[in-house]
C-alpha positions as CSV (number, residue, x, y, z in Angstrom):
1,X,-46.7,74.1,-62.8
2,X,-44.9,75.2,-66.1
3,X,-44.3,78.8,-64.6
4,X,-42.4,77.0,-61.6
5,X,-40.1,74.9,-64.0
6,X,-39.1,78.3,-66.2
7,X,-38.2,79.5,-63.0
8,X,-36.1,76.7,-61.7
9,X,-33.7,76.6,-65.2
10,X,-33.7,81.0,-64.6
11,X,-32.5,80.2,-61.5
12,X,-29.7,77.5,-63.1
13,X,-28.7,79.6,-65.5
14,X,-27.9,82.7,-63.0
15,X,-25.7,79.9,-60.9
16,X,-24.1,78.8,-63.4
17,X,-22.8,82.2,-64.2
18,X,-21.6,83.2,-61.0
19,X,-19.4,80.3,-60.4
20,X,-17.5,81.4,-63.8
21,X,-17.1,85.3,-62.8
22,X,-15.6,84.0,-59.7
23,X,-12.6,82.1,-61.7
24,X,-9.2,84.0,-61.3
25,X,-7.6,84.4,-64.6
26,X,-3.5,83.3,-64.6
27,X,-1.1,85.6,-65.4
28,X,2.9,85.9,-65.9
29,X,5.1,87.3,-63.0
30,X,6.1,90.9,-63.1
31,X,9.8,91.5,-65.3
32,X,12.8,91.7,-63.0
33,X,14.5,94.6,-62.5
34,X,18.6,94.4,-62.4
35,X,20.2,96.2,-59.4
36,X,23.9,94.3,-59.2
37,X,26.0,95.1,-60.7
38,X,25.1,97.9,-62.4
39,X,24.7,98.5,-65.8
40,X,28.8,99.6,-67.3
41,X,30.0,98.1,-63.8
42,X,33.9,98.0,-63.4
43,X,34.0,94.7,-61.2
44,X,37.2,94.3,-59.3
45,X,36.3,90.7,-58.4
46,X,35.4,87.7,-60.9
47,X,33.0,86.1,-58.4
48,X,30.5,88.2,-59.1
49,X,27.7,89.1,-57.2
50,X,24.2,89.5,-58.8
51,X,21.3,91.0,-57.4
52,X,17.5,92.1,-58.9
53,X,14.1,93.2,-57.4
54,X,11.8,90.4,-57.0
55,X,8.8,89.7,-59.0
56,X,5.6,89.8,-58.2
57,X,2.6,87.5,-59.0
58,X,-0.9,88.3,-58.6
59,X,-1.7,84.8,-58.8
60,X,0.7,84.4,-55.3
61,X,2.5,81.8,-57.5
62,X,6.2,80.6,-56.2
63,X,8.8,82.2,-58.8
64,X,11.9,80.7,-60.4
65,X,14.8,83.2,-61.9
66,X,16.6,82.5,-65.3
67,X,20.0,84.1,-65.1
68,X,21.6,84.7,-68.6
69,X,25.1,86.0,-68.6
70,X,26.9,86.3,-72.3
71,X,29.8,87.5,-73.8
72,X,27.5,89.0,-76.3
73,X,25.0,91.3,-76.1
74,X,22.8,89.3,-78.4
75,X,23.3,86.5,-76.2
76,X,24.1,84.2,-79.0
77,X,27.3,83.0,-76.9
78,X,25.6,82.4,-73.6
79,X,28.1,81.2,-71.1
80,X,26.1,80.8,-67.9
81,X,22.2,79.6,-67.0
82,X,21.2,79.3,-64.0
83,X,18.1,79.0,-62.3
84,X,17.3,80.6,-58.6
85,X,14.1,80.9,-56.6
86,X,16.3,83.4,-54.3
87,X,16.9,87.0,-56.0
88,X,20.9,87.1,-55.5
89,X,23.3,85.0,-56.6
90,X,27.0,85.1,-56.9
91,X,28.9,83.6,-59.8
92,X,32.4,82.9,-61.1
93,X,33.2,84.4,-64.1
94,X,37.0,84.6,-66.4
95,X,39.2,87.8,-65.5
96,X,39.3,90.7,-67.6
97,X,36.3,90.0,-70.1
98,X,33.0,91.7,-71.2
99,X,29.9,90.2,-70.1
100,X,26.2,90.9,-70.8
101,X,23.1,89.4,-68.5
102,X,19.4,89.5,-68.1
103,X,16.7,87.3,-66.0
104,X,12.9,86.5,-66.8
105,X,11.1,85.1,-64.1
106,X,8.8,81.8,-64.4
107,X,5.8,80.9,-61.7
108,X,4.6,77.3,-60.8
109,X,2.1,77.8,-63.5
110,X,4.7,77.9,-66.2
111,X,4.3,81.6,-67.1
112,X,7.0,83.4,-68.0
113,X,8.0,87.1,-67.8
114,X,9.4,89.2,-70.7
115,X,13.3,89.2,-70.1
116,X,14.5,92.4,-68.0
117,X,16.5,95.1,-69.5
118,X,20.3,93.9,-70.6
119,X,23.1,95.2,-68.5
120,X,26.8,95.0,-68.8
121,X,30.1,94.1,-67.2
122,X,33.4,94.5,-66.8
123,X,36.0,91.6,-65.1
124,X,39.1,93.4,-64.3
125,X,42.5,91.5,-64.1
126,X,45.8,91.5,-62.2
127,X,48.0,94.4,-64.0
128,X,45.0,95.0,-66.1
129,X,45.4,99.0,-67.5
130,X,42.9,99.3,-70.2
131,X,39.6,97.4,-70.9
132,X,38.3,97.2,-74.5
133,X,35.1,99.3,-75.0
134,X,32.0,97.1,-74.6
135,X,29.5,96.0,-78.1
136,X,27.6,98.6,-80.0
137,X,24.2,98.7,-79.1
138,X,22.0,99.3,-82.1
139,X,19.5,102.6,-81.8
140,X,18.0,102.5,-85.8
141,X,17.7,101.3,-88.8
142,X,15.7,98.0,-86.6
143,X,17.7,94.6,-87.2
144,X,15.4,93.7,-90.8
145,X,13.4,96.3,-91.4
146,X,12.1,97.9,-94.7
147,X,13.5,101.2,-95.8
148,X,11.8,103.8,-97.6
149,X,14.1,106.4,-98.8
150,X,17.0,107.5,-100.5
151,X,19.0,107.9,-97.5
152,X,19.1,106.6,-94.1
153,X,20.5,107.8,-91.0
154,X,22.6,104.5,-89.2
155,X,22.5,105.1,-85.7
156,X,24.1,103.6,-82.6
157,X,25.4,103.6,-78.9
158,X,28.8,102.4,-76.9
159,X,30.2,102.5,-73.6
160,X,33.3,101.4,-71.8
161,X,33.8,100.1,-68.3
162,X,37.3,102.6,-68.2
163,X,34.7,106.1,-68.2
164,X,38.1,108.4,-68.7
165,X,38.7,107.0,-72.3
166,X,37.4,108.5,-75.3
167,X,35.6,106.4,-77.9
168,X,35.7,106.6,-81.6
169,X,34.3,104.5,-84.5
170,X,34.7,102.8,-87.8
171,X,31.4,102.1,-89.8
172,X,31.7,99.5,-92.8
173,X,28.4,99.6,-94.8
174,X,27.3,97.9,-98.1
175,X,25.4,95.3,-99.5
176,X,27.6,92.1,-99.0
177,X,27.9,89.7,-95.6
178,X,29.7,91.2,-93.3
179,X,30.2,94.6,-95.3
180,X,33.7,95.8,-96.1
181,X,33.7,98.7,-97.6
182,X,34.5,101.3,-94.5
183,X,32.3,104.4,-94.7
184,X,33.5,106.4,-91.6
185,X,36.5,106.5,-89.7
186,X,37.6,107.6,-86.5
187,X,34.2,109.5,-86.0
188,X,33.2,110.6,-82.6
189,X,29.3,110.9,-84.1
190,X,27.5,108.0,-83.2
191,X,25.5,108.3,-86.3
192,X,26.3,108.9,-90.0
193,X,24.2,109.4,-92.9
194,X,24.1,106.8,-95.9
195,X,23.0,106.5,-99.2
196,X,20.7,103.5,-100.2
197,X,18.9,102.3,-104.0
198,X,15.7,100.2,-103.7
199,X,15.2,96.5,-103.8
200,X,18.4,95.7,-102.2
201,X,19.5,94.1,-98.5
202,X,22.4,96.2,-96.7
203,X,24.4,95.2,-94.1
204,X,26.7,97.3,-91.4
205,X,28.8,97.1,-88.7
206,X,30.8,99.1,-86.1
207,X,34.3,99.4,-84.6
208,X,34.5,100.5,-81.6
209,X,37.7,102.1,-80.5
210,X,39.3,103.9,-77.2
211,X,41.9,106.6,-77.2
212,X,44.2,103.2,-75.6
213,X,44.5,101.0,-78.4
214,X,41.4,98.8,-77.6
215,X,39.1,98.2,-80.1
216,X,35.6,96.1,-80.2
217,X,34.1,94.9,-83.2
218,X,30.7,94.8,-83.3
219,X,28.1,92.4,-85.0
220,X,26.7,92.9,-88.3
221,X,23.6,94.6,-88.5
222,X,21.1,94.4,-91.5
223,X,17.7,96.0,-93.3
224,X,15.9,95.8,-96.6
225,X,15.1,98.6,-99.3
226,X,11.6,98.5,-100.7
């Protein structure tokens, strides 16, 4: 009798254990990728038409698309959000301006993707001949990190919708909010080499300028000295 009931709660035990293998664990849809428009786009018409590769689910969850467009590439001045369960949509946007966007996509369960990659925009205008370049990008020091040496290489990327013009830059560098003090100017590097003194907190910027007269001034960047 006592063998039969050790063999009954086995048997329990091995159920049990079966029904929670068989549980499908949630996950977050796949990150959008941007096709339209494409990333410097010249766009010759302000109702824009965007366009990105759907996500997938492996959960076969329904997906929503947050659509971010900014006028900065931090997206600190967000200017549209919308939401679509489609994967185009086509927006009006102000003539002649710079704008930034990105999508995440969101399934039934409330999961979330990582945002896609950031791409950027040009609106072109009636009798519109040059377009200012478009924001730095920063490349390194990171936005607050700690610096070890006595140098450090500042380090950066531009672009402009108008491919033919020729981009220089201003760097201002230093240890006040925004810096003033300019460092470089009218480099074509996109890079320059500064000198830094422990314990301290610096902060830089760029100005971007085309061989046109347009210039773009960029956002301040900062990092920390150990």
């Amino acid at each position: 009798m006592k063998k039969f009931i050790y063999l009954s709660i086995a048997v329990l035990f091995i159920s049990c254990g079966d029904d929670s293998d068989s549980e499908v664990k949630a996950e977050a849809p796949s990150i959008p990728e941007l096709t339209t428009p494409a990333d410097n786009k010249l766009c010759t018409d302000n109702n824009v038409v965007f366009e990105w590769k759907k996500s997938t689910d492996k959960n076969n969850d329904e997906i929503v698309y947050l659509i971010e467009i900014a006028s900065d590439n931090q997206f600190t001045k967000t200017v549209q959000t919308i939401e679509s369960a489609l994967n185009s949509q086509t927006i009006e946007l102000d003539k002649n301006t710079a704008y930034y966007w990105r999508i995440k996509a969101t399934d039934t369960g409330g999961l979330s993707s990582e945002y896609s990659k950031v791409y950027k925009f040009y609106t072109t205008g009636e009798a519109v001949i040059n377009h200012l370049p478009f924001l730095p990008e920063l490349v390194a020091p990171a936005s607050n990190s700690f610096q070890s040496t006595t140098s450090v290489s500042l380090r950066w990327n531009a672009e402009d919708a108008d491919t033919y013009d020729q981009l220089s830059y201003d760097v201002y560098f230093g240890t006040v909010n925004p810096p003033v003090t300019k460092v470089r100017e009218n480099t074509y590097s996109r890079s320059t080499s500064v000198t830094i003194q422990a314990a301290k907190e610096y902060y830089w910027k760029v100005v971007v300028k085309d061989n046109n007269g347009g210039e773009t001034v960029g956002q301040v960047w900062k990092f920390k000295t150990n």
